[in-house]
C-alpha positions in Angstrom: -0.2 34.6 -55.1 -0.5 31.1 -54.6 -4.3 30.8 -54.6 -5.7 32.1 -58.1 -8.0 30.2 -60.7 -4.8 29.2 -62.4 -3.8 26.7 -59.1 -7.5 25.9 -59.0 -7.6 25.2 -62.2 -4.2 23.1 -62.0 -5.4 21.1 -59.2 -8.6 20.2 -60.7 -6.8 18.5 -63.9 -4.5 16.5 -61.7 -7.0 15.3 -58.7 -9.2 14.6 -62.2 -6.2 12.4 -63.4 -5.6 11.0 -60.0 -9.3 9.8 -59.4 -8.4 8.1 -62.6 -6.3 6.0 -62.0 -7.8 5.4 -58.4 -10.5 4.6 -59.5 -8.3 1.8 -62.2 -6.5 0.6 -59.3 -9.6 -0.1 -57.2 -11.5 -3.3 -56.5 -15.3 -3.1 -57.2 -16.5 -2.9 -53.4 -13.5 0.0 -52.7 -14.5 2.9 -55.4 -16.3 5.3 -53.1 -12.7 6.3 -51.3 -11.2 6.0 -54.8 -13.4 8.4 -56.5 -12.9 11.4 -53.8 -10.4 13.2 -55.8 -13.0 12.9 -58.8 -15.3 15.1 -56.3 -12.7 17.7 -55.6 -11.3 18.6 -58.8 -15.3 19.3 -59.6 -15.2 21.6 -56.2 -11.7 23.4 -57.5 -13.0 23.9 -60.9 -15.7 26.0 -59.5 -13.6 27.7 -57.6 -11.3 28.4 -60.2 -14.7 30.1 -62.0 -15.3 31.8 -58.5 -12.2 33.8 -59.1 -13.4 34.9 -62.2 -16.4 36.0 -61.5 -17.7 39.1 -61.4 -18.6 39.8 -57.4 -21.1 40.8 -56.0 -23.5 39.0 -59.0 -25.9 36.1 -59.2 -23.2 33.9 -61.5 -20.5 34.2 -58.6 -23.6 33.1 -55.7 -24.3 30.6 -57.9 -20.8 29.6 -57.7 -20.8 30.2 -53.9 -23.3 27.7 -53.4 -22.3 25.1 -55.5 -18.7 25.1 -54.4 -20.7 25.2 -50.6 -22.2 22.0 -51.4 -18.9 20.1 -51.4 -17.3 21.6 -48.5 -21.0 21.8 -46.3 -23.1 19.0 -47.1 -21.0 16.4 -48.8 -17.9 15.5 -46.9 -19.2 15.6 -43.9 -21.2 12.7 -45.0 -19.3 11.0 -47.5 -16.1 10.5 -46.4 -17.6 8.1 -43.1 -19.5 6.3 -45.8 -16.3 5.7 -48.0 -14.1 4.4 -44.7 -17.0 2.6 -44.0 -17.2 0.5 -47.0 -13.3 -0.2 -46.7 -13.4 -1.3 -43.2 -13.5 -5.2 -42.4 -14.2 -5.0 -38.8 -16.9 -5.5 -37.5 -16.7 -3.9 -34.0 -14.9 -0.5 -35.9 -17.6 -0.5 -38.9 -20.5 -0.1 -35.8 -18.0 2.9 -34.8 -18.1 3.9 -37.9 -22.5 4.3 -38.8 -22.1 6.5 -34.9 -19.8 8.9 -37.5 -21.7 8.7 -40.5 -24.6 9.7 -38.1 -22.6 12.7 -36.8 -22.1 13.2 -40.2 -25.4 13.4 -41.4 -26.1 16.1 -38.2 -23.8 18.0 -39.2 -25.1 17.9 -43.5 -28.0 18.8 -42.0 -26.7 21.8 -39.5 -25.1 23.3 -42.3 -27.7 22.7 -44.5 -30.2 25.0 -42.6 -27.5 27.3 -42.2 -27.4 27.7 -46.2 -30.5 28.2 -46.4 -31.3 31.0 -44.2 -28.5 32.7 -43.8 -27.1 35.3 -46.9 -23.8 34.3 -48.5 -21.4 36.9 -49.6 -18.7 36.2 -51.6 -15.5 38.1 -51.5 -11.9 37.7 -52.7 -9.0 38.4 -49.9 -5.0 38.2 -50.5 -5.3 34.8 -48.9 -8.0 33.3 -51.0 -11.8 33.3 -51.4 -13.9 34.1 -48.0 -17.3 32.5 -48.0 -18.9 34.3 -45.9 -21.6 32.2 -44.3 -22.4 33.0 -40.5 -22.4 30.0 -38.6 -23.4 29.8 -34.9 -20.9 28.6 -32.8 -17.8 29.2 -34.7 -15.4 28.2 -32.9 -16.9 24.6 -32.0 -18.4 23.8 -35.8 -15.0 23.6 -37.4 -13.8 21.2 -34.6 -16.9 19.2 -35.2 -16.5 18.9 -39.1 -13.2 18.1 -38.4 -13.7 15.4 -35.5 -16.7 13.6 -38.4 -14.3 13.6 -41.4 -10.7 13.5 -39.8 -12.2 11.0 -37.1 -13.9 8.9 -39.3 -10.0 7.8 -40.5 -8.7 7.5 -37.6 -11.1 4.5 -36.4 -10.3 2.9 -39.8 -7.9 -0.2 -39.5 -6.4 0.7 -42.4 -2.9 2.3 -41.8 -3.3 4.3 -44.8 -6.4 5.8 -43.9 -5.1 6.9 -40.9 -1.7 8.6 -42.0 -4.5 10.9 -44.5 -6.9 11.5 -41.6 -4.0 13.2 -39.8 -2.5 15.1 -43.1 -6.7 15.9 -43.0 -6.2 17.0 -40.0 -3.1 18.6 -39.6 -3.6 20.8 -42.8 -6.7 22.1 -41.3 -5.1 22.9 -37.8 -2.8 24.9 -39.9 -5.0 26.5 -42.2 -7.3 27.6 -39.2 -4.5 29.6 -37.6 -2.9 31.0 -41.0 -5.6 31.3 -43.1 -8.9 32.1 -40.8 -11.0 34.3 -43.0 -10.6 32.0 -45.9 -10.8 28.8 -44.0 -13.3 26.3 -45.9 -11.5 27.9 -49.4 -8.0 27.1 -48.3 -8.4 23.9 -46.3 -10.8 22.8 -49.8 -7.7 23.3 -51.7 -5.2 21.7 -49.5 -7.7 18.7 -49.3 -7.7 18.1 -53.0 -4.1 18.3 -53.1 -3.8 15.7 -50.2 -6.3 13.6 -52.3 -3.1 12.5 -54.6 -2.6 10.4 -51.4 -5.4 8.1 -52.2 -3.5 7.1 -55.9 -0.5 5.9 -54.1 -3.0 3.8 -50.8 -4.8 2.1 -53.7 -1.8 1.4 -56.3 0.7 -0.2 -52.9 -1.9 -1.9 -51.4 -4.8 -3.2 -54.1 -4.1 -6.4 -53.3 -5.3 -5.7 -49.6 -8.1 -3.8 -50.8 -11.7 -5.8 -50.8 
């Protein structure tokens, strides 16, 4: 199976190494998109745990929740923020505070969803299922989606733009594949897609601010 804590475990060690040297190849006013891959190998080493825990138990909701944090409260809101620091201009970076506004909506949608509805854990053949329930199902993933995927696509960055559609296309194809396990699989395609950022930073640092 190719989901297991051994992959999650694997990617976390090399999105660790990638933020690395991200991070090296990064001017001072550029590290918040450089450090994202630092951010998912922590979210894939708690998965990685997930799998070993014990389930149902208090360890693996602890787990549940903390992996949750990543995937419901952070990216939505991060990721705007970091295209938002890279972008030069001016008329895109106003664009750009409407989608870390969205963003923050949506943090906060999913934040009150955390905390009053349960969270059951459960392995499947096709990953881990988090199973939240979230009003309006259908429309919430398009949403998330439209704030973190979007948020590239306004970038004038070319780079930016070819990951918000690998973003983007991965999750189209994890929605129809993998719908049970959605936020698990479309996490761990994420952080592998994160590698991306090594490469942006190392062939264009000297167009970086």
């Amino acid at each position: 199976m190719c989901f297991s804590a051994s992959a999650s475990f694997l990617v976390s060690g090399g999105v660790a190494a990638v933020g690395v040297a991200s991070v090296h190849n990064a001017k001072p006013g550029s590290r918040l998109f450089a450090i994202i891959p630092f951010f998912f190998a922590i979210q894939q080493l708690l998965e990685g745990l997930q799998w070993l825990a014990v389930k149902p138990s208090p360890w693996s909701l602890l787990l549940g929740y903390a992996f949750l944090f990543f995937a419901f409260l952070l990216w939505p809101v991060y990721l705007p923020i970091a295209v938002h620091q890279l972008e030069r201009n001016k008329r895109r970076k106003r664009i750009l505070r409407w989608f870390i506004a969205a963003g923050g909506l949506v943090t906060l949608t999913l934040l009150a969803i955390l905390l009053t509805q349960p969270l059951a854990v459960r392995v499947l053949p096709q990953g881990i299922d988090y199973h939240i329930r979230i009003p309006f199902l259908w429309a919430g993933p398009l949403l998330y989606a439209a704030v973190t995927c979007g948020s590239c696509f306004v970038s004038t960055q070319q780079y930016l733009r070819w990951f918000g559609i690998a973003l983007a296309g991965s999750a189209a194809v994890t929605w129809i594949v993998f719908g049970h396990t959605f936020v698990s699989v479309w996490c761990f395609a994420a952080a592998v897609l994160s590698t991306m950022i090594y490469f942006f930073y190392r062939k264009r640092r000297t167009l970086l601010p």
